[in-house]
C-alpha positions in Angstrom: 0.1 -8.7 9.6 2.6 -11.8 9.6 5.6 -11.9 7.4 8.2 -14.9 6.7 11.3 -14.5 7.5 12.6 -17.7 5.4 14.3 -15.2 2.6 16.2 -13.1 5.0 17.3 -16.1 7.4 18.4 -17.8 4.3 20.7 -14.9 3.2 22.2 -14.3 6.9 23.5 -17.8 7.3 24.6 -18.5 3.5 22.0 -21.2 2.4 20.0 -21.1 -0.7 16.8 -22.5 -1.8 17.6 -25.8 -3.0 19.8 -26.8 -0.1 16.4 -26.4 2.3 14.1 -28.3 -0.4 17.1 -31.2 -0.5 17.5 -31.3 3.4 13.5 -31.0 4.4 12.3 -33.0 1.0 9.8 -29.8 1.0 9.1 -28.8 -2.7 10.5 -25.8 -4.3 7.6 -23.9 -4.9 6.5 -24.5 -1.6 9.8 -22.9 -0.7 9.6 -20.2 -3.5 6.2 -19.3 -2.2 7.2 -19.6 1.5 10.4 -16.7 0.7 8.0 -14.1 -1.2 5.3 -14.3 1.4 2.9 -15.5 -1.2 1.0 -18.3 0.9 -1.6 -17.5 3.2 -0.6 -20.1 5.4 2.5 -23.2 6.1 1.8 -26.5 7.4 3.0 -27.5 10.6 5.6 -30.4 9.6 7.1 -28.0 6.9 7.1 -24.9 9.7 9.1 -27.5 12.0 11.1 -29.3 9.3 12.6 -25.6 8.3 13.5 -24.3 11.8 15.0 -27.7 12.4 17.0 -27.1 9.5 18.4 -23.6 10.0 18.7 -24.5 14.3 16.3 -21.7 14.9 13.5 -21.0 16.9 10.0 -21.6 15.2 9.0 -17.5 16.3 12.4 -16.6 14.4 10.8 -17.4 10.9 7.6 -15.2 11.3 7.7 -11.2 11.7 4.5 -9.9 13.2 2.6 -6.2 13.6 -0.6 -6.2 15.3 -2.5 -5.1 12.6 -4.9 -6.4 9.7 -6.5 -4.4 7.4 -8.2 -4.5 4.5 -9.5 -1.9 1.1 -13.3 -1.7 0.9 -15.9 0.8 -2.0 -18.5 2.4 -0.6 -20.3 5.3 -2.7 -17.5 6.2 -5.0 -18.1 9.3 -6.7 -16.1 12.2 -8.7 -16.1 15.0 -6.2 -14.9 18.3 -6.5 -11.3 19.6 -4.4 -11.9 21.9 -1.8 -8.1 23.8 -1.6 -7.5 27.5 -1.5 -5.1 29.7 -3.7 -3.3 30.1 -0.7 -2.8 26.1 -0.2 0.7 25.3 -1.2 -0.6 22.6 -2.8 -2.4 24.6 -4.8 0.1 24.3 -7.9 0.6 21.0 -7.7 -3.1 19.8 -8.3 -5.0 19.5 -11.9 -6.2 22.2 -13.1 -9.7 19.9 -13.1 -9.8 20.4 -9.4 -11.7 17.1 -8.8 -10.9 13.9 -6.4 -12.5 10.3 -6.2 -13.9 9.7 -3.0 -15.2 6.8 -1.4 -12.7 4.4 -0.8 -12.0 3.3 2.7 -9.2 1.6 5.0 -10.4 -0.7 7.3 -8.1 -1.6 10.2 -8.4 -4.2 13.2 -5.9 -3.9 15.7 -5.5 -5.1 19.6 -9.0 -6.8 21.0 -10.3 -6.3 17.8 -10.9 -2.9 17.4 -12.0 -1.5 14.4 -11.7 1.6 12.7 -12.2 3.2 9.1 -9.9 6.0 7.3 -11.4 7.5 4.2 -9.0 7.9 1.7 -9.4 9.8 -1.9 -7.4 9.8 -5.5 -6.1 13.6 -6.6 -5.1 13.6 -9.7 -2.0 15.7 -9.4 -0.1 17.9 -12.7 3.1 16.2 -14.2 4.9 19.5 -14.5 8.3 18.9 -12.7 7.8 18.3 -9.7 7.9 14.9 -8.6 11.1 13.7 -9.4 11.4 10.0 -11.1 8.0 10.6 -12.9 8.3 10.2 -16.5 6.5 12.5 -19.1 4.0 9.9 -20.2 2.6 9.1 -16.7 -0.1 10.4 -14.6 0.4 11.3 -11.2 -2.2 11.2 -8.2 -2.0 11.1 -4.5 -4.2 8.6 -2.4 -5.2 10.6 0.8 -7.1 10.9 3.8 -6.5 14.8 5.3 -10.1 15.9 6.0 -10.4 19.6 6.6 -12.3 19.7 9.8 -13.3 23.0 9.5 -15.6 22.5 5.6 -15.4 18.8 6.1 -14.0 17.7 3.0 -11.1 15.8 1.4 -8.0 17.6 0.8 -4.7 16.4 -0.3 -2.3 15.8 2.0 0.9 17.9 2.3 4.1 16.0 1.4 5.2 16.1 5.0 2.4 16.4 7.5 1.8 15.6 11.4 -1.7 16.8 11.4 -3.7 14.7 13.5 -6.7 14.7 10.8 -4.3 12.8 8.5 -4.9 9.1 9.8 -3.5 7.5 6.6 0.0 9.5 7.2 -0.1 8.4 10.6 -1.0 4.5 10.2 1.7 4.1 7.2 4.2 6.0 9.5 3.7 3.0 12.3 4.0 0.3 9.5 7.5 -1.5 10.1 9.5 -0.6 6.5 9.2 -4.2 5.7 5.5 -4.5 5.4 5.3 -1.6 3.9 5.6 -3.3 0.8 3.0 -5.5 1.2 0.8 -2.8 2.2 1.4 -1.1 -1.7 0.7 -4.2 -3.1 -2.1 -4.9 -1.8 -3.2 -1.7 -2.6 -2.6 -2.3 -6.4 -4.4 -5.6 -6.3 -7.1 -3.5 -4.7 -7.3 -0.4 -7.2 -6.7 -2.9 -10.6 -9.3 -5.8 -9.2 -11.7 -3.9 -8.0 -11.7 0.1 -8.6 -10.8 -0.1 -11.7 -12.3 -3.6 -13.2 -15.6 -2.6 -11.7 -15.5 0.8 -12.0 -13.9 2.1 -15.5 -16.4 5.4 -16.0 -15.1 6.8 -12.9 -11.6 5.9 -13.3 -11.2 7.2 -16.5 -12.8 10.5 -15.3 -9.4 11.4 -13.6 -7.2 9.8 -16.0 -9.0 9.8 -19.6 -6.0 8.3 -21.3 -5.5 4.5 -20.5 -2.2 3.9 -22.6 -0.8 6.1 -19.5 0.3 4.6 -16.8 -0.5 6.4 -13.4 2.3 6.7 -10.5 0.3 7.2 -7.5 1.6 8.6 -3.9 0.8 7.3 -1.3 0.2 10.3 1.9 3.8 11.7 1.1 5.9 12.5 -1.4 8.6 9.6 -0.7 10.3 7.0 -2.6 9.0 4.0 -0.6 5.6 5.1 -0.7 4.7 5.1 -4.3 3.8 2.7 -6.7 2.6 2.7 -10.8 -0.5 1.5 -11.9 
């Protein structure tokens, strides 16, 4: 994953926007674009025109984790929650008991390796306790805890180390600032894709679509949710 560092470089050293398109004759959406991280790549003469600019290094305008990853469907189907009345989470989940399986995260890191975490929607109840949900909204967790021992998906608990959780695990290595990026893409995935291609199923778990749906992502943690 890279990340442009052209928004926070311009804040540190008190330039804006306009002063860099004036100085580099670079256009101001470019620019725009370039300080959001919403181009896929930068030409050369801009990349050197800007660090000539600010008198920085070319590396000091990129940040970089060793990771890419991507959202893939493969069999998605309704299935039902294996979780025990002892399960803490018990409460917390609808009194459907059901969970969308067959989404998966694909990652590449060093020497291209590859590996796959499944991950699975649980529609959640909206009595209380997740705090900063409105009334109108559903609320669902994205997980990947498989219990080893019946081999199916469970949710995950709001703070777990388990070794079985990979999806808790990879978002807890993610640097805070992609983690953003990581949501969004995400999003993008669930509306393009799950959704757009795959209404029936969707509106299995949430039958009402004037609702929107606040989904958490592994944890129960500010940073790591998003609304649908």
């Amino acid at each position: 994953m890279i990340k442009f560092r052209l928004g926070v470089l311009l804040a540190q050293m008190g330039y804006r926007q306009d002063d860099v398109a004036q100085a580099t004759k670079i256009s101001k959406n470019t620019l725009s674009n370039i300080v959001n991280n919403k181009t896929s790549g930068i030409q050369n003469d801009n990349l050197q025109k800007i660090a000539l600019f600010l008198n920085v290094d070319i590396s000091e305008l990129f940040e970089y984790y060793p990771v890419m990853y991507s959202f893939l469907i493969d069999n998605l189907k309704i299935g039902d929650l294996a979780i025990s009345e002892e399960n803490y989470l018990y409460p917390l989940t609808d009194s459907r008991k059901i969970v969308l399986e067959g989404i998966t995260l694909r990652i590449t890191r060093s020497s291209l390796e590859t590996n796959e975490i499944p991950l699975s929607i649980t529609p959640l109840k909206n009595n209380g306790s997740f705090s900063g949900a409105s009334n109108n909204q559903y609320i669902a967790l994205i997980s990947s805890y498989r219990d080893v021992f019946i081999d199916s998906i469970m949710p995950d608990s709001m703070e777990d180390n388990s070794p079985f959780n990979p999806f808790n695990e990879f978002l807890k290595d993610v640097p805070t600032t992609f983690l953003p990026d990581i949501k969004n893409s995400l999003q993008k995935f669930i509306h393009d894709e799950l959704i757009a291609n795959n209404d029936e199923q969707w509106l299995k778990l949430f039958p009402d679509s004037k609702k929107d749906v606040l989904l958490i992502l592994g944890e129960n943690k500010p940073n790591k949710r998003f609304v649908l």
